[in-house]
C-alpha positions in Angstrom: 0.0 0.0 0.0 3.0 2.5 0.7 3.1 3.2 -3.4 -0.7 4.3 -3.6 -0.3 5.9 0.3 -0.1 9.8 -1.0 -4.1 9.5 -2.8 -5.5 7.5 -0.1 -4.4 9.8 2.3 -6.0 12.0 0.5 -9.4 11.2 0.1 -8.9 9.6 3.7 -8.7 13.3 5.8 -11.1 14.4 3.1 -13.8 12.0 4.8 -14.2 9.8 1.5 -14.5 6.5 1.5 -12.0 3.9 -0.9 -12.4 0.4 -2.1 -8.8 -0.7 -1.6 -7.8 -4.1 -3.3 -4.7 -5.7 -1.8 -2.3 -8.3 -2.5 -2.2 -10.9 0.0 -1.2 -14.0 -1.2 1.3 -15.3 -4.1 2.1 -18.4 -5.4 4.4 -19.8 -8.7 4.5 -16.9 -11.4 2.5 -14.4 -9.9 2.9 -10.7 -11.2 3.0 -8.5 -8.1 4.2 -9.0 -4.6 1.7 -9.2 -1.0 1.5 -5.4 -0.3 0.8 -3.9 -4.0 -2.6 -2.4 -3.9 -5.0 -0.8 -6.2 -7.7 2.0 -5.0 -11.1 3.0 -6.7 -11.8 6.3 -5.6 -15.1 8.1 -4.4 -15.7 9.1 -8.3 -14.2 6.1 -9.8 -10.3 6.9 -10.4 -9.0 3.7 -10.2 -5.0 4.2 -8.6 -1.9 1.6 -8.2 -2.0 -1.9 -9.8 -2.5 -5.8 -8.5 -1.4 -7.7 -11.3 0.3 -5.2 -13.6 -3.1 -5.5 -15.8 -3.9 -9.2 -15.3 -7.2 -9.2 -13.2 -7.3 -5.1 -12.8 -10.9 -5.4 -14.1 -11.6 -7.8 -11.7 -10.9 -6.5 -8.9 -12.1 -2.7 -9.8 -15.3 -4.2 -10.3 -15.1 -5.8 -6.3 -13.1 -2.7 -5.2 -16.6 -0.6 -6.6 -19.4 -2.7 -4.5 -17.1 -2.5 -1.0 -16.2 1.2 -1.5 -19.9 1.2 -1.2 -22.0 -1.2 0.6 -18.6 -1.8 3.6 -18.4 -5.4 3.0 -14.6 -6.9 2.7 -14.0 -9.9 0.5 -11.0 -12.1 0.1 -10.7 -13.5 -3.5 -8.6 -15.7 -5.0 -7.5 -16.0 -8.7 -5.8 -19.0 -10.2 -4.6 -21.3 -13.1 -7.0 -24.0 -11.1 -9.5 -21.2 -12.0 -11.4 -20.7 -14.9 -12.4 -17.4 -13.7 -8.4 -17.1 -13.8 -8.3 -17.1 -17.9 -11.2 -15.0 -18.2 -9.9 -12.0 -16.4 -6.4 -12.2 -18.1 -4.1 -14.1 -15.3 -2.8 -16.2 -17.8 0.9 -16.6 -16.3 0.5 -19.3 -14.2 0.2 -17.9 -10.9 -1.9 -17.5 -8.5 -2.9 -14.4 -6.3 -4.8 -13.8 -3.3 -6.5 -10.3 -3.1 -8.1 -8.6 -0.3 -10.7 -6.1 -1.2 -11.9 -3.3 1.4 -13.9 -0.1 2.5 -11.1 2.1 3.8 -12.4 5.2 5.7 -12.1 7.4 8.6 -14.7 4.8 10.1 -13.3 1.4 9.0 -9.9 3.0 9.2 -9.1 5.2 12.0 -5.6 4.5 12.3 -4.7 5.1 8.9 -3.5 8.9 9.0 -1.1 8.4 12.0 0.2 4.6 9.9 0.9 7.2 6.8 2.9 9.7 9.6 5.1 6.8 10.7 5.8 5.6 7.0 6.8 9.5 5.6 8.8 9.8 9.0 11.1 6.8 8.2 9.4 4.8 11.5 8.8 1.5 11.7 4.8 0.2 12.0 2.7 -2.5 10.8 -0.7 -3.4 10.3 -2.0 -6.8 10.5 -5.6 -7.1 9.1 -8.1 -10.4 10.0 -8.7 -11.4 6.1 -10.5 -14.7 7.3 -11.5 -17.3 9.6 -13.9 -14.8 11.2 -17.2 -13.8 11.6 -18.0 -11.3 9.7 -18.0 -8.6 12.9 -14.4 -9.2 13.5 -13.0 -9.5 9.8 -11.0 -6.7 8.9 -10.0 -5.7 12.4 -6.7 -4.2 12.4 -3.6 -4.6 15.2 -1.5 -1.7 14.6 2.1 -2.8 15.9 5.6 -0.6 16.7 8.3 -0.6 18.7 7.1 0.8 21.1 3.8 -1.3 21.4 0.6 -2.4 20.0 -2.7 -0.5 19.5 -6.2 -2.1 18.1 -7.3 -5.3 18.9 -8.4 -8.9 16.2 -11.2 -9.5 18.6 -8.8 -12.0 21.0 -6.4 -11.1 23.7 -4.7 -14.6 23.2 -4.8 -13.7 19.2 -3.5 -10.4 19.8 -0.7 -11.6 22.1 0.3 -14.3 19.3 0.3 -11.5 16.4 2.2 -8.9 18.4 5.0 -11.4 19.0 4.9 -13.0 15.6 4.5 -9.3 14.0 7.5 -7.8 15.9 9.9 -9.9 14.2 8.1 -9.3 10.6 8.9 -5.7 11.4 12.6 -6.0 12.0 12.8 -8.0 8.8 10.7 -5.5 6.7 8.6 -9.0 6.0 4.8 -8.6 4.6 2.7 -11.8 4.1 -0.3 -13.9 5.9 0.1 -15.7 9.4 -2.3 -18.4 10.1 -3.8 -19.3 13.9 -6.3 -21.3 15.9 -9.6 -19.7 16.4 -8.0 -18.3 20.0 -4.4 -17.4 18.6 -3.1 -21.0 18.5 -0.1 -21.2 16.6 -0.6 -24.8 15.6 -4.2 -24.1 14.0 -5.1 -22.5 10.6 -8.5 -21.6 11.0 -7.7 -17.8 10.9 -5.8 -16.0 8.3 -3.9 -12.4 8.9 -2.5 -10.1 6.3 0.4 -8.3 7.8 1.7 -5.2 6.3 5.5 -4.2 7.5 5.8 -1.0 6.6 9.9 -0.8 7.9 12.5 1.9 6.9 14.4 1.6 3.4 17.1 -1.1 3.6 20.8 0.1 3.8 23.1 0.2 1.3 26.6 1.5 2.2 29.6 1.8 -0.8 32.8 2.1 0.5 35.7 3.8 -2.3 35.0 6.8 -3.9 35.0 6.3 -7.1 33.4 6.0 -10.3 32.1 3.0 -10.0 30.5 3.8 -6.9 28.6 6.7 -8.2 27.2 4.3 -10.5 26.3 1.6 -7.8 24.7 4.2 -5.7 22.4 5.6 -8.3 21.1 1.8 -9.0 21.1 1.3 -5.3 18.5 4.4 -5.3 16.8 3.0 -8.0 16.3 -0.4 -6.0 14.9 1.3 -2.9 18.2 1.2 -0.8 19.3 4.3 1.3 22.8 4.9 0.2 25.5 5.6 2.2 29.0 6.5 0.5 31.9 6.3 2.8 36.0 7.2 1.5 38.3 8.4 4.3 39.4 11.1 1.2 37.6 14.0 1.5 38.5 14.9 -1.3 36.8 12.5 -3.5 34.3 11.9 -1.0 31.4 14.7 -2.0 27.9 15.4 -2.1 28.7 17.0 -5.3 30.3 13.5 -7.0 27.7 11.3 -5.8 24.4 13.1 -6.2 22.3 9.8 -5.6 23.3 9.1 -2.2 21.6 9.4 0.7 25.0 10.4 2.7 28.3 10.6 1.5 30.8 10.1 4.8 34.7 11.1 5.3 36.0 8.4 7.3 37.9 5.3 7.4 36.0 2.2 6.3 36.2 -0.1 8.8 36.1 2.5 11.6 32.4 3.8 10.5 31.1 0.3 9.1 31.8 -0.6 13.2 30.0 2.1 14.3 27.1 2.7 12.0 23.8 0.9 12.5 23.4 -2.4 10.1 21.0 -5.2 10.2 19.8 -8.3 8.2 18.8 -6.7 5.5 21.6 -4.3 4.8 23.8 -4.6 1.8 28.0 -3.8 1.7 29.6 -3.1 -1.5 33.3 -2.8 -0.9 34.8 -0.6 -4.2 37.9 0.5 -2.3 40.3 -2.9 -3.8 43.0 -1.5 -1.6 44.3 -3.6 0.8 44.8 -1.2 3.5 40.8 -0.4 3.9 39.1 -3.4 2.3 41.1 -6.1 4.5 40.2 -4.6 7.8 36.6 -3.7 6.3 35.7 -7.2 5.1 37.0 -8.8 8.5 34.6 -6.7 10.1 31.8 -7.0 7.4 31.4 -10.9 7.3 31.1 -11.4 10.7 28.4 -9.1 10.8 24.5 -10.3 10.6 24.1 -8.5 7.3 22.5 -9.7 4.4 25.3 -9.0 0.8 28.7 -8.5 1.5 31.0 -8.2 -2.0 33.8 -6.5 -3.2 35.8 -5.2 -6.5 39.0 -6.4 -7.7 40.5 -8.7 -10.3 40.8 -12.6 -9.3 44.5 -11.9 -8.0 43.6 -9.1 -5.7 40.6 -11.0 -4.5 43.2 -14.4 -3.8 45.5 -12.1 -2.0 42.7 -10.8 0.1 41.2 -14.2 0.9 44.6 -14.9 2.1 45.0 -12.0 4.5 41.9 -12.7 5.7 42.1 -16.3 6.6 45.6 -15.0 8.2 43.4 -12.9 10.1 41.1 -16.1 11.7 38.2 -15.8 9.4 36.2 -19.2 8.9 35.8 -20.8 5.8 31.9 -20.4 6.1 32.9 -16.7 6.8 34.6 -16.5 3.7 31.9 -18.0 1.9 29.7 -15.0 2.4 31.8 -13.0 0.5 30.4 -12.2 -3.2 34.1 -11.4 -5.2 34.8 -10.6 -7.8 31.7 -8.3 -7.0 28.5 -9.2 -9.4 27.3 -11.6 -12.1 29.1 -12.4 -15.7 26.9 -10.2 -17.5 30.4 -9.0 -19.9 29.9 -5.6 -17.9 32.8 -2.7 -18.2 31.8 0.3 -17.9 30.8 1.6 -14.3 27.0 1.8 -15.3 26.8 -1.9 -16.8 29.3 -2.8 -13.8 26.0 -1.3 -11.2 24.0 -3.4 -13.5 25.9 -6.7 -12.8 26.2 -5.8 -8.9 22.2 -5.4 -9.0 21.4 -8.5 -10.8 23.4 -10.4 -7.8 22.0 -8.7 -5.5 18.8 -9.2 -6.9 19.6 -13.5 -7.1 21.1 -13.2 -3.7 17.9 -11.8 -2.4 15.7 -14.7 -4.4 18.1 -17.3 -4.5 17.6 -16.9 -8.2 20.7 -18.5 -10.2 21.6 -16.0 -12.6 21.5 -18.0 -15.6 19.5 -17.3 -18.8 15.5 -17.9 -18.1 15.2 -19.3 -21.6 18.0 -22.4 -20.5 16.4 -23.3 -17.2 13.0 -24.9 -16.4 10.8 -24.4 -13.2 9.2 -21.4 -11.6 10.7 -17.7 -13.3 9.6 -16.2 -9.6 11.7 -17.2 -6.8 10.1 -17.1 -3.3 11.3 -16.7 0.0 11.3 -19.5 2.5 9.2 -18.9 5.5 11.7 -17.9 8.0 12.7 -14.7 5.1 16.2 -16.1 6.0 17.3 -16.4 2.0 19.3 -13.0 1.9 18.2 -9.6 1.2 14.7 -8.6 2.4 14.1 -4.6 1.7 12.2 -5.4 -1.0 9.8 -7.5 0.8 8.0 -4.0 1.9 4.8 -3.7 0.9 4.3 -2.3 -2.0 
């Protein structure tokens, strides 16, 4: 929901009410993520996208009827379905969609959620989809760090989300939880949709250089905030790396050890000078973080698995490290060489392979396991 936020907000404090379609649930090849919603406005404007056109039709035509009459419904679209080929989802997936009267009545939280979300803090909303009688679905337990507010209808149920919900949160992880009819964890009866609304995932560059500038501006581009950090001040500038977030004069391995990381932040070491990356990457791979690589041609990367091993670094240690930086896409300049970083990034967050789609079989959409524990989550926001 964060990519249609802005127009709901809108209508929102303008006492209107919405029919808000939602992605809850994907499986195989389907086109959008949990999180991407679509609105139909008071006068029709339909905003945001499900499917990327698939079953738009659809669910406008649901989204009208619950702007009105208030009643939520949870709808599934399939290739078991025949419904499925008739609305366009002809990929092969299939896609759970919540549909919704969002107001000022049904949604009182909702200006303070969209607050939290421009202000960087972290919040989620976990929404009863089904399993319910109809006067509890679509209850809402607003969760942050600093508590809970709201209530599913069950202080067990609410205890068991709150907990469960706190660690989506730190992960930035969106997707359903399923329970007992009195939050037991073992049971299934009850479905909730959990938003994680959490702050942009880190990137941080270390080197100023070219190449950097270009990694940054893709790591904009993916959603990252960038961090550039040089211990040169003179080639460390605001002015030569327009696209970050922050640009920092310091040495590498000092501010990596004192700056805030966590599992879903990404280090891109540019620097391929012994006397910062050594130092930086025996610091970086022992941290919880989710993409460490680094630059350099095989020899410089041999010598520096050497130093580090030297150093006491673990073989499983070393494995975490992603050099020669990127995938063998043929890339020289700095802006294909961004390209090629992405794309692993991108595989490393999936566990895609990198190889050509057209000389593998299986799924083309990679999914994360239910633990999120398969590498780089920032993109797992909601949408």
């Amino acid at each position: 929901m964060r990519d249609v936020m802005t127009e709901l907000e809108a209508w929102w404090r303008a006492g209107e009410s919405v029919g808000v379609g939602t992605v809850v649930g994907t499986w195989k090849s389907a086109p959008r993520q949990p999180g991407a919603s679509m609105l139909v406005g008071p006068e029709g404007t339909a905003v945001g996208s499900v499917s990327g056109g698939c079953v738009e039709g659809a669910v406008y035509e649901l989204a009208e009827v619950a702007r009105d009459d208030g009643a939520p419904v949870l709808q599934r679209y399939g290739v078991s379905d025949d419904d499925a080929f008739v609305v366009g989802l002809t990929c092969g997936g299939i896609i759970d969609i919540y549909v919704e009267q969002v107001n000022q009545d049904t949604f009182p939280e909702l200006g303070d959620i969209a607050q939290d979300i421009r202000a960087g803090r972290p919040v989620a909303v976990a929404t009863l989809i089904s399993g319910a009688g109809p006067e509890r679905l679509g209850r809402r337990l607003v969760v942050r760090e600093d508590g809970a507010s709201g209530s599913l209808g069950s202080d067990r149920l609410d205890d068991a989300v709150r907990d469960d919900v706190e660690g989506m949160l730190l992960l930035g992880q969106t997707g359903i939880v399923h329970y007992g009819p009195d939050g037991e964890r073992r049971g299934d009866d009850i479905a909730v949709f959990v938003a994680a609304y959490a702050p942009p995932p880190r990137m941080i560059v270390f080197g100023a250089i070219d190449f950097a500038a270009a990694v940054a501006r893709i790591g904009a581009f993916l959603g990252y905030r960038v961090t550039v950090c040089d211990a040169r001040p003179t080639f460390a500038t605001a002015k030569r790396f327009p696209d970050a977030d922050e640009v920092v004069v310091e040495w590498p391995h000092r501010y990596l050890r004192d700056t805030e990381v966590d599992a879903r932040t990404v280090v891109c070491v540019l620097t391929h000078d012994p006397k910062f990356d050594v130092p930086l990457l025996e610091l970086a791979l022992r941290l919880p973080v989710a993409y460490v690589g680094a630059m350099g041609s095989r020899r410089t990367n041999d010598d520096r698995l050497k130093k580090l091993r030297e150093l006491g670094l673990s073989e499983d240690e070393l494995d975490r490290l992603h050099a020669p930086i990127g995938l063998d896409v043929g890339a020289r300049t700095p802006e294909e060489t961004a390209i090629s970083v992405a794309a692993e990034l991108i595989a490393a967050r999936w566990n895609g392979s990198g190889a050509q789609l057209r000389k593998i079989d299986g799924p083309i959409h990679h999914e994360l396991d239910h633990g999120g524990n398969t590498g780089v989550t920032g993109a797992n926001d909601p949408s």
